[in-house]
mmCIF file of the N, C-alpha and C atoms, coordinates in Angstrom:
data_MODEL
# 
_entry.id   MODEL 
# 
loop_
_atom_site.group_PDB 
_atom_site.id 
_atom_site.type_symbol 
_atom_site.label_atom_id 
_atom_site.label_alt_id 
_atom_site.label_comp_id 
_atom_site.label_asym_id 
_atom_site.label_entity_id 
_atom_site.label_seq_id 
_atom_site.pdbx_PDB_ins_code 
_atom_site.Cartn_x 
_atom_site.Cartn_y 
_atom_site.Cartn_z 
_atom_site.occupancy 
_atom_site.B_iso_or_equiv 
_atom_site.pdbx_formal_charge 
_atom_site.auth_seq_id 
_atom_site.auth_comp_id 
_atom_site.auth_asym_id 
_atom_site.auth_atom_id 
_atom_site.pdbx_PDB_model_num 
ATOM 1   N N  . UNK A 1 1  ? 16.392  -35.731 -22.202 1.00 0.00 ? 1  UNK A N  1 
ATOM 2   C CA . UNK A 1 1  ? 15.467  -35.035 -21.321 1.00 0.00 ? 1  UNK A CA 1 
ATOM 3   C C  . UNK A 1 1  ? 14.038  -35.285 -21.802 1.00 0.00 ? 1  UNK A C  1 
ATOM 4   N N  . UNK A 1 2  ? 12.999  -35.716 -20.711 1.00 0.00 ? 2  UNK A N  1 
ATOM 5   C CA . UNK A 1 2  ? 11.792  -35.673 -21.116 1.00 0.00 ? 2  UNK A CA 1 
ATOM 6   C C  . UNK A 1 2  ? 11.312  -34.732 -20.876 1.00 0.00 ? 2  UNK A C  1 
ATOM 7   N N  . UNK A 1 3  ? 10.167  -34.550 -21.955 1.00 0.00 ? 3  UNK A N  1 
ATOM 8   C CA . UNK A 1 3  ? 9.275   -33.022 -21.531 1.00 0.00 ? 3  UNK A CA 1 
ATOM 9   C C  . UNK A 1 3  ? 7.711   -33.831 -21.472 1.00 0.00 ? 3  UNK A C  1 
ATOM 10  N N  . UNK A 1 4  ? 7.499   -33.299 -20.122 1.00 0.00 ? 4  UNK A N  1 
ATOM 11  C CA . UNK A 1 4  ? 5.844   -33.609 -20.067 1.00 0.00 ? 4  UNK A CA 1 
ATOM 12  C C  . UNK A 1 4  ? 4.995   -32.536 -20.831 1.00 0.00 ? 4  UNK A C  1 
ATOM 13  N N  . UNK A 1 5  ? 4.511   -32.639 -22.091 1.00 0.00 ? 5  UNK A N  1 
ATOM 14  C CA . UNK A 1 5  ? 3.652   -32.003 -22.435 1.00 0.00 ? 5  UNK A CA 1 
ATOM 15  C C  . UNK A 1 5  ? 2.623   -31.229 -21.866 1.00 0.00 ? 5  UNK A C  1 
ATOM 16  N N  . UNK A 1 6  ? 2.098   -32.239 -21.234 1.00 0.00 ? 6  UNK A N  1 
ATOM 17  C CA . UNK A 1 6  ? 0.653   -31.509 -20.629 1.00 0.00 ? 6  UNK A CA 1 
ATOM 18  C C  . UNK A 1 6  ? 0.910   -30.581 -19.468 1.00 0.00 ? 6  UNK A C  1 
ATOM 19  N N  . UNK A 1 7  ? 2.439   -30.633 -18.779 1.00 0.00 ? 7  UNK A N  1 
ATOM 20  C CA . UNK A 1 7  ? 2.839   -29.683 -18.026 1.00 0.00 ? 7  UNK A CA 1 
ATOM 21  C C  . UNK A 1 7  ? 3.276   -28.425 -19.061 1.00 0.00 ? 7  UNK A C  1 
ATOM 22  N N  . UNK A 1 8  ? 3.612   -28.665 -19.454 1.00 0.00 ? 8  UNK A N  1 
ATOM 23  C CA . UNK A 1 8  ? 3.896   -27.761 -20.897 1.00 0.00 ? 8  UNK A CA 1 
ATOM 24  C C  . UNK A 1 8  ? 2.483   -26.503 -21.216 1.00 0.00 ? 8  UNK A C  1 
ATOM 25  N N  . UNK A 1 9  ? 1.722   -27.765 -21.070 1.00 0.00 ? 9  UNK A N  1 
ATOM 26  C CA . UNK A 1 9  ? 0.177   -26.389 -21.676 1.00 0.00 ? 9  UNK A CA 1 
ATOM 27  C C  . UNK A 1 9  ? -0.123  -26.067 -20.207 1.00 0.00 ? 9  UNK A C  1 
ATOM 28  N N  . UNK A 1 10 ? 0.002   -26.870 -19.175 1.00 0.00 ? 10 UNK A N  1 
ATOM 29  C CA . UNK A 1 10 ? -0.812  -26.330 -18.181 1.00 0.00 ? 10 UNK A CA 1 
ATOM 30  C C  . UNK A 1 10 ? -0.261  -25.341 -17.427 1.00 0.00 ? 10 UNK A C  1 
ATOM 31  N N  . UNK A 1 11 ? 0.887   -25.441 -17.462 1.00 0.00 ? 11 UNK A N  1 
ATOM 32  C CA . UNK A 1 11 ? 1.746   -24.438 -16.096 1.00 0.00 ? 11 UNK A CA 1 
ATOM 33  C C  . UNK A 1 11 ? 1.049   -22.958 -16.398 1.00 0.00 ? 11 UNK A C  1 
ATOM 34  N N  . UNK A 1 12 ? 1.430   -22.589 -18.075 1.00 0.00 ? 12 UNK A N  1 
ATOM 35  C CA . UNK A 1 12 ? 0.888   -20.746 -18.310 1.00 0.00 ? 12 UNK A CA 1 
ATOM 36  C C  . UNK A 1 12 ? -0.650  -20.738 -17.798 1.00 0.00 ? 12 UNK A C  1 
ATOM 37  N N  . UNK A 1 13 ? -1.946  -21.785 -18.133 1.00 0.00 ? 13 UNK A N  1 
ATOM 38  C CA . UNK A 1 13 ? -2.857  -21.601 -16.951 1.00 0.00 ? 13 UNK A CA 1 
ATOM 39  C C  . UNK A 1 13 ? -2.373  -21.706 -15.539 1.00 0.00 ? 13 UNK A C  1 
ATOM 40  N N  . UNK A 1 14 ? -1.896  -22.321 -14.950 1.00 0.00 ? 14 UNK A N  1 
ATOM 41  C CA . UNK A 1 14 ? -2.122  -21.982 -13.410 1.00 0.00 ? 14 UNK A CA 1 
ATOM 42  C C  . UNK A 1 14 ? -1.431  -21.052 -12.760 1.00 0.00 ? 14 UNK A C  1 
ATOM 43  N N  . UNK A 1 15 ? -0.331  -20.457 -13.833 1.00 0.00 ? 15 UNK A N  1 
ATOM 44  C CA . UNK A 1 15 ? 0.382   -19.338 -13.704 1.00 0.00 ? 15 UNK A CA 1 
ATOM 45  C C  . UNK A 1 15 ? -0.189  -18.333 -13.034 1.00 0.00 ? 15 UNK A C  1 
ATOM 46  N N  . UNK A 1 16 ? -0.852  -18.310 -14.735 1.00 0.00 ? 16 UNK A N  1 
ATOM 47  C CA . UNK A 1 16 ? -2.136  -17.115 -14.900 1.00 0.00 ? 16 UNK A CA 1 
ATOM 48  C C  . UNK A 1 16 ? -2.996  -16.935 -13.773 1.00 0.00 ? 16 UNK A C  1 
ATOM 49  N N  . UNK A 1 17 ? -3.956  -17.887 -13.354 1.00 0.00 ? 17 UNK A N  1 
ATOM 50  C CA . UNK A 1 17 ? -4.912  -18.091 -12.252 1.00 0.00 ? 17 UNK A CA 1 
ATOM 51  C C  . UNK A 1 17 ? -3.783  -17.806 -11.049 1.00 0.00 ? 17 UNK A C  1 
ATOM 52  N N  . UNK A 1 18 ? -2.732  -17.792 -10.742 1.00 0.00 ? 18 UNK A N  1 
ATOM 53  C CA . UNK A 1 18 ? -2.295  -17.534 -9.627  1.00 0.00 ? 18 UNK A CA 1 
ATOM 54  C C  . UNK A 1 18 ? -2.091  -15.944 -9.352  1.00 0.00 ? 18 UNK A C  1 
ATOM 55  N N  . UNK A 1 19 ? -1.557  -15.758 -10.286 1.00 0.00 ? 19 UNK A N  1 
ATOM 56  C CA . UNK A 1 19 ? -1.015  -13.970 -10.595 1.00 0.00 ? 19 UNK A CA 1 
ATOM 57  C C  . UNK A 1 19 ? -2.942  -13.479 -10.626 1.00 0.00 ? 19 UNK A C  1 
ATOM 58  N N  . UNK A 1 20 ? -3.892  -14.062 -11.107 1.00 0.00 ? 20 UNK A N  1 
ATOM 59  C CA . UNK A 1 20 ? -4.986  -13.182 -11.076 1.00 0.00 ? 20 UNK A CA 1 
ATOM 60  C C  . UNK A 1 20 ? -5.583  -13.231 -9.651  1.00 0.00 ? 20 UNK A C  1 
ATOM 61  N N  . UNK A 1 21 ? -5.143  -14.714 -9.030  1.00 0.00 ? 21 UNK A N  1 
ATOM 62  C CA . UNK A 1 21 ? -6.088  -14.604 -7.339  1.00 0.00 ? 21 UNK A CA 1 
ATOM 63  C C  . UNK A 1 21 ? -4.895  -13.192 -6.567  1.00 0.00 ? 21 UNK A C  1 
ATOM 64  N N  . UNK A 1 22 ? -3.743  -13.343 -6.523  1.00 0.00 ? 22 UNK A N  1 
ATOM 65  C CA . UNK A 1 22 ? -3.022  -12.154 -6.023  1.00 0.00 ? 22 UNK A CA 1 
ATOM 66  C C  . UNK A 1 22 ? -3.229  -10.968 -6.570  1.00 0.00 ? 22 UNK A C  1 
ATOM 67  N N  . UNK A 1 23 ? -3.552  -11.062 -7.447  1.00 0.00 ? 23 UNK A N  1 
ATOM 68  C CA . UNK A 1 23 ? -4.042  -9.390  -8.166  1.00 0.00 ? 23 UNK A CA 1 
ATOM 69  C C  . UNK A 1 23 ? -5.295  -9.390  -7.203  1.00 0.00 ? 23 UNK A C  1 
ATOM 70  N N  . UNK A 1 24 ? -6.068  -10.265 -6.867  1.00 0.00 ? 24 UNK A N  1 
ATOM 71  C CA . UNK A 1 24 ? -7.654  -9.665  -6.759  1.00 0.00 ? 24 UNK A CA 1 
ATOM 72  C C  . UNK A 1 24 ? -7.289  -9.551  -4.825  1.00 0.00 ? 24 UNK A C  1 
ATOM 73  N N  . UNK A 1 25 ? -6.487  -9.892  -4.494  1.00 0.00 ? 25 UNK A N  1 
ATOM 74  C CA . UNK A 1 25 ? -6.403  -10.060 -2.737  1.00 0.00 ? 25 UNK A CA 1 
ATOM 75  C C  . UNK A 1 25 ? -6.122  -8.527  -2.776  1.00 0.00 ? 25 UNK A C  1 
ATOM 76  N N  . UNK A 1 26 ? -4.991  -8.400  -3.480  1.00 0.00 ? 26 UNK A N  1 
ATOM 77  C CA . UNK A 1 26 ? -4.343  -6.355  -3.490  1.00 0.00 ? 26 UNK A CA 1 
ATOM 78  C C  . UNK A 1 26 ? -5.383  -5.689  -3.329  1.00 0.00 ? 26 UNK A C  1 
ATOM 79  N N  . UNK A 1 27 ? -6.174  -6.069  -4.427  1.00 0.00 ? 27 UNK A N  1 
ATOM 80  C CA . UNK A 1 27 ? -7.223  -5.116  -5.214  1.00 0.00 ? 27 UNK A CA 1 
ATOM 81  C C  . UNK A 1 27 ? -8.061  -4.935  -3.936  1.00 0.00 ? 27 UNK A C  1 
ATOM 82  N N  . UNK A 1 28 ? -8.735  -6.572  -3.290  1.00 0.00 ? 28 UNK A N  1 
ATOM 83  C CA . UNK A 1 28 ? -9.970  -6.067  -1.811  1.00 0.00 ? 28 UNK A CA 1 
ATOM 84  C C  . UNK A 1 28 ? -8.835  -5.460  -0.443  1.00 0.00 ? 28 UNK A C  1 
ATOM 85  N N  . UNK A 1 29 ? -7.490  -5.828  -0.619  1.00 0.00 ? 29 UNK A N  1 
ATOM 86  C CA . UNK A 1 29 ? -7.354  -5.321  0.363   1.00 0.00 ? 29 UNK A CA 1 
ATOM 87  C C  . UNK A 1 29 ? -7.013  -3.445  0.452   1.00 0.00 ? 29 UNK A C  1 
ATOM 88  N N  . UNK A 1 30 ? -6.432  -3.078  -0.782  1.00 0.00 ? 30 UNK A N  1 
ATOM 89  C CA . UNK A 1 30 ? -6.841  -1.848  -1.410  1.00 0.00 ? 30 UNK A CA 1 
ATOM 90  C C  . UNK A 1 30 ? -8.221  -1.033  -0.983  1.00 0.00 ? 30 UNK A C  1 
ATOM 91  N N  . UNK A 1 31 ? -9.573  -1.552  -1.343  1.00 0.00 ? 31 UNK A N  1 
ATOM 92  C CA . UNK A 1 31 ? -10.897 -1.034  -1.127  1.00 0.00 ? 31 UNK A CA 1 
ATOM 93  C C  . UNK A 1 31 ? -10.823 -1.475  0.747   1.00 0.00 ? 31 UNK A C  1 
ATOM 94  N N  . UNK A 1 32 ? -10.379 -2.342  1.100   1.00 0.00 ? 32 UNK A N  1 
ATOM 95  C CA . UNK A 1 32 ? -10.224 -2.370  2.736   1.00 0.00 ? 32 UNK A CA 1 
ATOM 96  C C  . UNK A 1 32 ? -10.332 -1.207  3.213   1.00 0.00 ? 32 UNK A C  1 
ATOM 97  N N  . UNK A 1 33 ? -9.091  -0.891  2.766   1.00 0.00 ? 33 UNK A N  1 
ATOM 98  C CA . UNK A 1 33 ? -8.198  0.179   3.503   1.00 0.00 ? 33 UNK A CA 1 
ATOM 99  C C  . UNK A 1 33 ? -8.984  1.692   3.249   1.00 0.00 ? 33 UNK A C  1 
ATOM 100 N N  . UNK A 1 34 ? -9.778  1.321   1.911   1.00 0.00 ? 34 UNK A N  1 
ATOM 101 C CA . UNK A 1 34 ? -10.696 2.943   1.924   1.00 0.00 ? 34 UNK A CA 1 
ATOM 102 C C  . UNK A 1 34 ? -10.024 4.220   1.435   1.00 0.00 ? 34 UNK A C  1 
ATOM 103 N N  . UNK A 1 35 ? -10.086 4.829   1.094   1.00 0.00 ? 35 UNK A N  1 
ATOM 104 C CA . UNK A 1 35 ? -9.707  6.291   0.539   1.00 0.00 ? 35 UNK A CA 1 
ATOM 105 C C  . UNK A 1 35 ? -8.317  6.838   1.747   1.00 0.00 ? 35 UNK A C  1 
ATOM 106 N N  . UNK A 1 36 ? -7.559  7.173   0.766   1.00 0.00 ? 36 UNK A N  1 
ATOM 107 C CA . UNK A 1 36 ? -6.319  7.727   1.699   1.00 0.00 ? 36 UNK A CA 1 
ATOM 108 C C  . UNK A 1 36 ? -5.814  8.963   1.211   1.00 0.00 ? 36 UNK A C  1 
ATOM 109 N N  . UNK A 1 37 ? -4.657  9.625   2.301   1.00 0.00 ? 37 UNK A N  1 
ATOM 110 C CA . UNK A 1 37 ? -4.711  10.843  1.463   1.00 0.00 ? 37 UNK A CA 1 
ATOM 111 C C  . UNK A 1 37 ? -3.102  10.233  0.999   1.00 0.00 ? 37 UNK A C  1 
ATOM 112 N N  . UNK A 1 38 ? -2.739  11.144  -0.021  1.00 0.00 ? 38 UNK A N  1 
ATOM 113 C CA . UNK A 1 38 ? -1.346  10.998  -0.547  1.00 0.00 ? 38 UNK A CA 1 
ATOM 114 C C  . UNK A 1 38 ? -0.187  10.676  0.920   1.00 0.00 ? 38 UNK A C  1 
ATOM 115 N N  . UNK A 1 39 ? 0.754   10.308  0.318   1.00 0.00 ? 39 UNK A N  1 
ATOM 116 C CA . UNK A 1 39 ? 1.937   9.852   1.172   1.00 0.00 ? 39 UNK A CA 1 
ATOM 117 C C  . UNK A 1 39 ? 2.692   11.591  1.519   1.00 0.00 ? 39 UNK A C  1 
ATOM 118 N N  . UNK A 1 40 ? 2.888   12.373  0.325   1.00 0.00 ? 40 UNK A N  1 
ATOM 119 C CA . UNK A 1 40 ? 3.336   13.435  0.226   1.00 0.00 ? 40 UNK A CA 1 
ATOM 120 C C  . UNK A 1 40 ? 2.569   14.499  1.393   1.00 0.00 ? 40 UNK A C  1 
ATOM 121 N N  . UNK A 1 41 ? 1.210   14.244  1.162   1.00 0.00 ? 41 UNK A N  1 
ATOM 122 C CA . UNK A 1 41 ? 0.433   15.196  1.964   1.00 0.00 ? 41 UNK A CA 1 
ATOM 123 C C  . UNK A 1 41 ? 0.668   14.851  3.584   1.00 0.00 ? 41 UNK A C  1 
ATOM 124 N N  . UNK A 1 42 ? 0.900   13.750  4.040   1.00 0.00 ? 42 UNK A N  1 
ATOM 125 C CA . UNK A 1 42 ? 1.026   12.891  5.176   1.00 0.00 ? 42 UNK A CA 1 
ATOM 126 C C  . UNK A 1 42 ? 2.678   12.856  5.489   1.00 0.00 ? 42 UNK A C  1 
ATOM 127 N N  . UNK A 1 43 ? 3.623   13.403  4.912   1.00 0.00 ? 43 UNK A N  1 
ATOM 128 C CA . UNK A 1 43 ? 4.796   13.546  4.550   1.00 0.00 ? 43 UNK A CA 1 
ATOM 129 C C  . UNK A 1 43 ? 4.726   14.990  5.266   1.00 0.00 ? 43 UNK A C  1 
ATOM 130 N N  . UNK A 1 44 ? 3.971   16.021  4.609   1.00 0.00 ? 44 UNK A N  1 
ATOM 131 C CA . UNK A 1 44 ? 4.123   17.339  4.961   1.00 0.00 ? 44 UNK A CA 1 
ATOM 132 C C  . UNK A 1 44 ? 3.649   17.738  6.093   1.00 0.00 ? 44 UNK A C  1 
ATOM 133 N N  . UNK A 1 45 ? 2.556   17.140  6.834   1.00 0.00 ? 45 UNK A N  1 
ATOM 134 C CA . UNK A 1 45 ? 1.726   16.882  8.076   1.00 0.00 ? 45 UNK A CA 1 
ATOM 135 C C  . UNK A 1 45 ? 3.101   17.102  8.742   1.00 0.00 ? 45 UNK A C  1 
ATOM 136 N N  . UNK A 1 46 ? 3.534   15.724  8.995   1.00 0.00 ? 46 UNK A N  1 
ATOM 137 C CA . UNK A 1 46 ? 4.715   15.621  9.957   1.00 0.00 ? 46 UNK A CA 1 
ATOM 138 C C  . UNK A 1 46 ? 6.198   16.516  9.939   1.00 0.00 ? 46 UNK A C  1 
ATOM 139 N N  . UNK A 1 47 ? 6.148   16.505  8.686   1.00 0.00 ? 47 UNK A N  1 
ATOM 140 C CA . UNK A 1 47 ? 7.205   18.386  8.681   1.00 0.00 ? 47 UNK A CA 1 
ATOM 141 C C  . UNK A 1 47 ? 7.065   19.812  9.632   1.00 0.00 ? 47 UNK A C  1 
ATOM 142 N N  . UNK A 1 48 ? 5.855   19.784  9.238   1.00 0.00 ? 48 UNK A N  1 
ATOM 143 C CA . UNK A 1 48 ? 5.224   20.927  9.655   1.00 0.00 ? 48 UNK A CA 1 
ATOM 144 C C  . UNK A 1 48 ? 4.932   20.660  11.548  1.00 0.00 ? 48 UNK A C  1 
ATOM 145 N N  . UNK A 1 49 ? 4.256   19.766  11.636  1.00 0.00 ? 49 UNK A N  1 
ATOM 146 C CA . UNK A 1 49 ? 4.395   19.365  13.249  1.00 0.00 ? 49 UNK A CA 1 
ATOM 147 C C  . UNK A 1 49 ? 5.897   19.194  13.730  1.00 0.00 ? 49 UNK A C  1 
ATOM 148 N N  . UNK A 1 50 ? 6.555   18.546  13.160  1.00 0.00 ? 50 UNK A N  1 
ATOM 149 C CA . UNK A 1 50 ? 8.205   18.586  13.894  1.00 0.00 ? 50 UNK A CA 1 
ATOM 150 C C  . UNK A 1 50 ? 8.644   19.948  13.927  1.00 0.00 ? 50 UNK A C  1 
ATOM 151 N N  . UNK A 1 51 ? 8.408   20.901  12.802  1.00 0.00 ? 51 UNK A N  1 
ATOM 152 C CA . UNK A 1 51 ? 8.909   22.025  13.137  1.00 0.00 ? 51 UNK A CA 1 
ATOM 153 C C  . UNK A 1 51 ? 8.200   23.108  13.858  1.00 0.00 ? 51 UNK A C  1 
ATOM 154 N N  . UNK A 1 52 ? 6.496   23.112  14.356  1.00 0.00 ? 52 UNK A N  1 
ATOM 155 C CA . UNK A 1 52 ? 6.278   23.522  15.231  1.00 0.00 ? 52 UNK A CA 1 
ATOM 156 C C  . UNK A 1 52 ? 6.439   23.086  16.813  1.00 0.00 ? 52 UNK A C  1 
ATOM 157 N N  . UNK A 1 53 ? 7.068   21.964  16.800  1.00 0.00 ? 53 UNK A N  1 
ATOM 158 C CA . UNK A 1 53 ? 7.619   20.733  18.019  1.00 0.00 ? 53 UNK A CA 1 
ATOM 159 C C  . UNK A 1 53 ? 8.764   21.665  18.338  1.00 0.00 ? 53 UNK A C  1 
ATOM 160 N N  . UNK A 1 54 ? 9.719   21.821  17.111  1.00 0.00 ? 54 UNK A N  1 
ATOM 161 C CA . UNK A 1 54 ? 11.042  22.207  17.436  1.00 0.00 ? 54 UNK A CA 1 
ATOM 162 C C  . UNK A 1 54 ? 10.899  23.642  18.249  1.00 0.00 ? 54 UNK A C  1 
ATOM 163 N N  . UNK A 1 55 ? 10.230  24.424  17.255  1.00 0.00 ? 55 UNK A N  1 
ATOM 164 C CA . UNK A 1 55 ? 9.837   26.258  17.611  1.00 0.00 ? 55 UNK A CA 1 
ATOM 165 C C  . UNK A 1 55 ? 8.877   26.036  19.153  1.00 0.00 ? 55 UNK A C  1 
ATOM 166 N N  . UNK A 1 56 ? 8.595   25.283  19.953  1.00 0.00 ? 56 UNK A N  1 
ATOM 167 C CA . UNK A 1 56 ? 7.518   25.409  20.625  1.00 0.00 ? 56 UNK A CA 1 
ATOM 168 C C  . UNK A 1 56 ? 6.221   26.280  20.636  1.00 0.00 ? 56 UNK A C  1 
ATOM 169 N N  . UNK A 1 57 ? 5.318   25.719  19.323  1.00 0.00 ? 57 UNK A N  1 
ATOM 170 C CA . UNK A 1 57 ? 4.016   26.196  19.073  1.00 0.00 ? 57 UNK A CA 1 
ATOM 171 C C  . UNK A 1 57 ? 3.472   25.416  19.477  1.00 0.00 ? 57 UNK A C  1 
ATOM 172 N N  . UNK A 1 58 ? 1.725   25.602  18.857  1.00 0.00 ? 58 UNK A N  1 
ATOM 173 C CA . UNK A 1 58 ? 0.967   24.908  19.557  1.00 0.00 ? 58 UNK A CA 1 
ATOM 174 C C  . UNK A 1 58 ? 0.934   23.247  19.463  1.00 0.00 ? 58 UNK A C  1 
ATOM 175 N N  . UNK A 1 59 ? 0.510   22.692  20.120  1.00 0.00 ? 59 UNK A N  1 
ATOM 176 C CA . UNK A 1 59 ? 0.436   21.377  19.629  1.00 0.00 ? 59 UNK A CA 1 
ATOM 177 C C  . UNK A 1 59 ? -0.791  20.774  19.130  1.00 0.00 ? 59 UNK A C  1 
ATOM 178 N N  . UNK A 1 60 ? -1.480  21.134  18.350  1.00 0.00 ? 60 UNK A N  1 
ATOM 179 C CA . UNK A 1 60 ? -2.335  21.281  17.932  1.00 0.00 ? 60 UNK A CA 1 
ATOM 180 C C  . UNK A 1 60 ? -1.909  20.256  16.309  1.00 0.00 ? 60 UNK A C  1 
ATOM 181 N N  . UNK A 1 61 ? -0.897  20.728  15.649  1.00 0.00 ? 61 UNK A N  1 
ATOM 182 C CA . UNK A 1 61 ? -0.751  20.493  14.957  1.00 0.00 ? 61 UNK A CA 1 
ATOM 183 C C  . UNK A 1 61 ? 0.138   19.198  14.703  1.00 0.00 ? 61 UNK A C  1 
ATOM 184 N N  . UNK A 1 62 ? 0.853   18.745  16.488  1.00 0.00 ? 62 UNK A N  1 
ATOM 185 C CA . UNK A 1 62 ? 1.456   17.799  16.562  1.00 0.00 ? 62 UNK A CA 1 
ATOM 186 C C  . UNK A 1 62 ? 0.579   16.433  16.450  1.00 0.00 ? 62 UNK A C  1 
ATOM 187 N N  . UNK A 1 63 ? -0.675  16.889  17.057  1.00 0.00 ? 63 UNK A N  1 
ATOM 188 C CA . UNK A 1 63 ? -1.872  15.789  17.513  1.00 0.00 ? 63 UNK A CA 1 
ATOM 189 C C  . UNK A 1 63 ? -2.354  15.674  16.297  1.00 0.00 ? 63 UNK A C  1 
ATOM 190 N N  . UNK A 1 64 ? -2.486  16.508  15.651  1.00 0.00 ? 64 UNK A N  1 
ATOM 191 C CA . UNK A 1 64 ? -3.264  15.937  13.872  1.00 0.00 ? 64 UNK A CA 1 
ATOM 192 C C  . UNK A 1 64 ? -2.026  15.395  13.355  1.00 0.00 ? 64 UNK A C  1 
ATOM 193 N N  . UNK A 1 65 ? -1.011  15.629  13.483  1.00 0.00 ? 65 UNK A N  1 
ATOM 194 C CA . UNK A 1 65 ? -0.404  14.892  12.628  1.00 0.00 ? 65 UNK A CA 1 
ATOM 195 C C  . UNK A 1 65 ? -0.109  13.043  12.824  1.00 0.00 ? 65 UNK A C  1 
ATOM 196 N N  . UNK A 1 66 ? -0.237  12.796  14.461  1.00 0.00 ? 66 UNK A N  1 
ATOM 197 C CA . UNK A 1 66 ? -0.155  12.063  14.930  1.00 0.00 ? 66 UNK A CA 1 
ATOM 198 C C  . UNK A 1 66 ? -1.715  10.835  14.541  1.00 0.00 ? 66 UNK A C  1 
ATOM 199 N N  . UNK A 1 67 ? -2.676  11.934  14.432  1.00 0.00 ? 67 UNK A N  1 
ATOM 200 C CA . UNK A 1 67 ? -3.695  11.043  14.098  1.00 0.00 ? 67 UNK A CA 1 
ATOM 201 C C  . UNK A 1 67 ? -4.027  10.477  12.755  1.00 0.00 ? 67 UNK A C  1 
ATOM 202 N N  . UNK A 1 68 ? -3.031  10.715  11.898  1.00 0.00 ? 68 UNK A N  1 
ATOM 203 C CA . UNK A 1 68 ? -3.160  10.054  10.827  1.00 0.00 ? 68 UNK A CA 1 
ATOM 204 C C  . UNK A 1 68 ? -2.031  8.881   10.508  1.00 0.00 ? 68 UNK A C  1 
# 
């Protein structure tokens, strides 16, 4: 078996440089997206609207939940 050396040193650079351009796409598309609220809090939104859906209250609370 031959081993190309210089593939040898180079691959862990372009590795590297690959894993850092995908780290940095996350990262702007992250600041894209802007401040969010938790998944949990947005979780409980829609609890709370399905079960005033179910009870027939207002819908008030169906429409906020919907707008997020």
């Amino acid at each position: 078996m031959i081993v190309n050396l210089g593939y040898l040193d180079e691959y862990p650079r372009l590795h590297h440089a690959e894993l850092m351009r995908e780290s940095e796409k996350v990262r702007l598309a992250d600041l894209a997206r802007g401040p969010r609220r938790p998944f949990r809090s947005s979780l409980a939104d829609w609890l709370v609207a399905a079960a005033d859906w179910i009870e027939g209250s207002s819908s008030r609370r169906i429409l906020h939940a919907l707008e997020q």
